[in-house]
N, C-alpha and C positions, 0 to 999 in steps of 0.2 A: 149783752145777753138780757131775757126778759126779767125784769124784777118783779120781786112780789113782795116787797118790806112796806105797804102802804100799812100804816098801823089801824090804820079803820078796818083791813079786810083781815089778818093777820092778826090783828090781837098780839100783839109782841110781850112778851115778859118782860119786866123792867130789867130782871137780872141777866138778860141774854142784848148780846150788840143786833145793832140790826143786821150787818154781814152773815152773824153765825141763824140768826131767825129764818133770812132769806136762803140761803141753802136748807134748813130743814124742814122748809115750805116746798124747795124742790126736790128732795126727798122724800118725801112724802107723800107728792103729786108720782115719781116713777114706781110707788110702792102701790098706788091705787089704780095708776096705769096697768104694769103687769097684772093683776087681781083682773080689771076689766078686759084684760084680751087675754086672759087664762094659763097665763104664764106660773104660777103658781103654784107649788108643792107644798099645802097643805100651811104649816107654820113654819116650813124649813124652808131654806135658804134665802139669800142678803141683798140687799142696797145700801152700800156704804160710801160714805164724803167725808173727804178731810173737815175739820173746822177750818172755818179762814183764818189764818195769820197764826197758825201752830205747823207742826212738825211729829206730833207724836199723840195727838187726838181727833178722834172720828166719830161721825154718826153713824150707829145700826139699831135694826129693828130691836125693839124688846123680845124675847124668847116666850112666844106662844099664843103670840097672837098674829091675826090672820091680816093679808097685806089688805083689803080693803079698809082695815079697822084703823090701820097708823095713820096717826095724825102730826102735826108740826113738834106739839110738845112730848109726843108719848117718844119719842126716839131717844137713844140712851147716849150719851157723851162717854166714852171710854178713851183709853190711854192705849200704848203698845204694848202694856203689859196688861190686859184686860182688864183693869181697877177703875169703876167709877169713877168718874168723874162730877162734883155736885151734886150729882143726884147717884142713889142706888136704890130709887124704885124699883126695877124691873131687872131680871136676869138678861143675863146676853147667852147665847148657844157657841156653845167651845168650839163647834167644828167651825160654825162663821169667823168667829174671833182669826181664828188659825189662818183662813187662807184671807183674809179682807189687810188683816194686819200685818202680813206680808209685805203685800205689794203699794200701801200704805207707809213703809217703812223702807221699806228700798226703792220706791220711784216717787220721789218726789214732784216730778210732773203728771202724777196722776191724782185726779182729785175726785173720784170718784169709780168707784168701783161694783160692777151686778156679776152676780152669779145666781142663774137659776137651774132647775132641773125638768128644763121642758122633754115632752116625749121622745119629738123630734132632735130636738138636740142631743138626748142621752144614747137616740138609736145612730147617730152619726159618731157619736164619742166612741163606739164601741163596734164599728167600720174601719178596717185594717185602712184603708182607705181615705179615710180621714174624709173629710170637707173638698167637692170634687165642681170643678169649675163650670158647668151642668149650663147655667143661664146670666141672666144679665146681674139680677140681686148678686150669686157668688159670684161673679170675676171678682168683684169690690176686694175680696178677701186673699185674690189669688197671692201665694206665696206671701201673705200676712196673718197667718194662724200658726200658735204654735202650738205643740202638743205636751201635757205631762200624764206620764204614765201613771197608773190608780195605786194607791198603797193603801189601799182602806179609807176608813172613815178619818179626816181629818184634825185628829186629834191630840197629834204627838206635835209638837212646837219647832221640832228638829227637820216637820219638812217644807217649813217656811225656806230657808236656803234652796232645795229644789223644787220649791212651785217657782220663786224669782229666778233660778236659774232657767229652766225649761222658757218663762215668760221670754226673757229678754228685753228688749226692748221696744216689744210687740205690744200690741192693743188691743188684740183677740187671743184668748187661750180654750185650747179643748182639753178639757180635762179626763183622759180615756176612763169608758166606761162608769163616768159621771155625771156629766154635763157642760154648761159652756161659761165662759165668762169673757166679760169686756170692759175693757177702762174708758176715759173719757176727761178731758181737758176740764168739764160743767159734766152735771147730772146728766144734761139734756143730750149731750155727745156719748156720754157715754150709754144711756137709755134705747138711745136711737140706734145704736149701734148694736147693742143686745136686739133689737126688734127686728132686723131685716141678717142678723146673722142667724136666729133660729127661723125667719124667713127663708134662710136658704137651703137650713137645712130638712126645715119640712118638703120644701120643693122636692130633692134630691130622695127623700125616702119616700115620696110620691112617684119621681120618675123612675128608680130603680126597682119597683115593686109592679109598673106596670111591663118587666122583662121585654123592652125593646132595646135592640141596639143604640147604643147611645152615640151619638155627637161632638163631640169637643173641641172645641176649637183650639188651634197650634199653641203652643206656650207663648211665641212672639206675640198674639192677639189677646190673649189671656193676661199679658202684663202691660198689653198695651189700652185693655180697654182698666186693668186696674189703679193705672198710675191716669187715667182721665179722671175715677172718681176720685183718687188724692187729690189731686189737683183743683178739683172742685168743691173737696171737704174743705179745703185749707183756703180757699179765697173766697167762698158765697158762706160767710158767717149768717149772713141774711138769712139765706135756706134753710138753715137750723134754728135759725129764731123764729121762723113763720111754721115751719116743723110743729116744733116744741109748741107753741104761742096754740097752733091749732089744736095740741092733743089738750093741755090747757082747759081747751072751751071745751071739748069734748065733758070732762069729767064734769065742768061745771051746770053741762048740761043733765049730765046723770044726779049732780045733788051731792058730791061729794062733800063731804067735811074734812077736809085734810088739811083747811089753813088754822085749825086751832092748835 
């Protein structure tokens, strides 16, 4: 994966490893990413990563500020029990806390977790119908989204149990009548993955609003053309690094600050 711990660019804190520096270099980069393709609901909702080499702490944004503004250092180190961590500059947002430190805490194969509340993705979440296998971006997802049903604002601690259940062992969750969310091995899997699944869902509330008959191919092709891009997630590591590595320069070309 692409590293960015070079301490000449990075600026590292003496008190931070260079492991935990580098992930909130790349946290920070998927925070200013979303902001620049407009993924963004104002100061709400998260990009969260484990810390390297823990089990019960993570990075999330500070509570109120906007994702082009987070930077490497401004990100908050918390616990599974929302407590500070080192630092308690900044507030965290309870409803984040609730669903990030879920799935933080029951899949330890996830190291990285987005949920946002794009247009498109909120007008899919709240589609009886759910995420419909329409074109080439959604097969990727076919019969690999799971759904939880809305219980309000994410608040109460008691519905960490069923957001993990609903998940399962999946890597895309639609959260009905909220939004969407995606895990991810690295930031960059999991970032990538959030981009071309509200890709798919913008596609679908594009094609369903121009009321043509639709298309669909048999479920046999549908799971045949999804287990090619398993298959290609899971062996061109490459592709996600040249991915990642491009959107990278993109920002660097906008002038971002996000390695402080």
């Amino acid at each position: 994966m692409i590293s960015t711990t070079d301490p000449h660019i990075n600026r590292r804190p003496r008190n931070l490893s260079a492991e935990e520096w580098d992930t909130r270099v790349q946290v920070a980069a998927a925070y200013r990413l979303a902001a620049r393709f407009g993924l963004t609901d104002l100061i709400y909702t998260h990009i969260s990563a484990r810390v390297p080499d823990t089990t019960d702490q993570f990075l999330i944004n500070p509570h109120g500020w906007f994702f082009d503004e987070i930077t490497a250092s401004s990100l908050v180190k918390i616990d599974v029990d929302g407590r500070a961590v080192d630092d308690d500059r900044f507030d965290v947002n309870a409803a984040g806390f609730t669903i990030h430190s879920a799935l933080h805490m029951a899949r330890h194969d996830v190291e990285c977790v987005v949920h946002l509340h794009t247009t498109a993705g909120m007008a899919v979440a709240a589609m009886k119908c759910g995420l419909l296998p329409l074109n080439q971006i959604s097969m990727q997802f076919h019969n690999r989204v799971a759904y939880h049903d809305y219980e309000g604002i994410s608040l109460e601690l008691d519905e960490r149990a069923r957001i993990v259940q609903s998940m399962g062992s999946h890597d895309y969750l639609i959260l009905r009548n909220h939004g969407l969310l995606t895990t991810g091995r690295s930031v960059a899997e999991a970032f990538t993955r959030m981009f071309y699944l509200n890709r798919a869902c913008e596609i679908q509330v594009a094609t369903l609003s121009a009321g043509q008959a639709l298309v669909i191919p048999s479920p046999e092709v549908c799971e045949h053309a999804a287990r090619q891009h398993d298959d290609y997630a899971c062996l061109d590591t490459v592709h996600l690094d040249r991915e990642w590595t491009a959107l990278l320069r993109l920002l660097e070309r906008d002038g971002a600050q996000y390695r402080c």
